[in-house]
Structures are given as structure tokens and as C-alpha cells.
N, C-alpha and C positions, 0 to 999 in steps of 0.2 A: 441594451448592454448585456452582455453575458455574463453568470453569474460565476461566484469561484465553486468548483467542483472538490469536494471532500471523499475519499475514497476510505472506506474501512476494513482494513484484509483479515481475516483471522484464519491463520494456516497452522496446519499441526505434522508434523512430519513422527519415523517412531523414537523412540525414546533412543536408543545408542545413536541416532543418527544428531541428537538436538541440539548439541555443540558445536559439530559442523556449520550445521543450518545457520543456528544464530548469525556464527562468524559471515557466514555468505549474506544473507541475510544483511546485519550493521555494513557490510562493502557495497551491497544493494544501495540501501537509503545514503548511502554518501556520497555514490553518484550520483542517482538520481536530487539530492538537497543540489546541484551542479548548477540543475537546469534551471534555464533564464525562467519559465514559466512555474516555476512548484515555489511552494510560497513556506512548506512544513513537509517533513519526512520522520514520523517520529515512531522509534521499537519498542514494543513492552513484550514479557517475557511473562506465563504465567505462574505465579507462586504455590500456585496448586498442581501442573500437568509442564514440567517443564523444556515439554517440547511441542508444546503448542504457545505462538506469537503472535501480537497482535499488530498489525502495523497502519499509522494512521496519518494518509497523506490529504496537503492540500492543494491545490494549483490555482493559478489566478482565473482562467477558464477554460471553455471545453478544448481549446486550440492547444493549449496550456498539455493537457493531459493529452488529446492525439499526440503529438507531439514524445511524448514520455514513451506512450505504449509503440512510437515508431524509433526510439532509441537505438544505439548498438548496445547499449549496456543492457536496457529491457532486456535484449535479445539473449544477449549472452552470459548476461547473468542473473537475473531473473525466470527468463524461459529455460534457458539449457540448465544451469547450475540448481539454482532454490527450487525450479517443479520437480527436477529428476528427483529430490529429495521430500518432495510432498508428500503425504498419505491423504492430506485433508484439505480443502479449504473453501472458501467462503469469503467472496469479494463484492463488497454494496459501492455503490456511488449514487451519491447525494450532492444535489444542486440547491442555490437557494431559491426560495419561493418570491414569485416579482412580487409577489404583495400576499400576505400573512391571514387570513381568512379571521372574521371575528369568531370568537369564539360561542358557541352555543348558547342557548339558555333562556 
């Protein structure tokens, strides 16, 4: 069985832009919460730099997320709209592990 995929974006765009962003941004994750396969789509904003966000999705599995990243919306508002307005970022994906190693010792 395929596990579910967690993705963690941390994107910083410049600071007069970071409003916009957001707004683009919260339109982002409300399509993409749409999709049959995403499971969480959730914004944080940070309280120190605030124009840099954090976004933190989940998808049931890897089909799950092909899927997302083959969207129209990925496409066009994601790629065209939020990158045009990037300066920075930093996108991890994370799977679960089929079985949990003991720990050391």
C-alpha cells in the first residue's frame, strides 16, 4: 500500500509583495483542499518575516499528489501566479516509513 505524502513548502517572496502573495496563496490551498486525493492544505504566515509562508499539505498517496502537481490550478496558479511572485523557496516531501526502525542503543 502506498503511503500518504506530506509536503512542507516554505516560500518567501519580498516584503511589498506579501499581501498579494498570501491572498494568492489562501486561493491556492482552496483549490487544491478540492482535490479528491489531498487529505490537508494548511497556511501559516510568519510572525517574524511576514512575507515569508509556510504551507503544509497532505495527500492520501503518491497518485494523490501526481495528480495535484498535474492540475489546472497547480498550473495556473501556483506556477504562473505564486512563483512569478517568489524570491525564495524550499519544498520537502515526506513519505511514511513501511516500518519504523528500532531505535538505537
Amino acid at each position: 500500500m502506498d503511503s500518504h505524502v506530506l509536503v512542507i513548502a516554505d516560500v518567501s517572496c519580498s516584503p511589498e509583495n506579501a499581501v498579494e502573495f498570501g491572498q494568492v496563496l489562501h486561493e491556492f490551498a482552496a483549490a487544491c483542499r478540492e482535490e479528491p486525493g489531498c487529505l490537508s492544505y494548511d497556511v501559516f504566515r510568519s510572525e517574524d518575516s511576514p512575507e515569508r509562508y509556510v504551507s503544509i499539505e497532505k495527500y492520501v498517496d503518491s497518485a494523490a499528489f501526481a495528480a495535484h502537481r498535474d492540475s489546472d490550478h497547480f498550473r495556473e496558479i501556483g506556477l504562473a501566479r505564486l512563483m512569478s511572485l517568489a524570491t525564495a523557496r524550499d519544498v520537502r516531501l515526506y513519505g511514511q516509513p513501511s516500518e519504523i526502525p528500532p531505535a538505537a542503543g
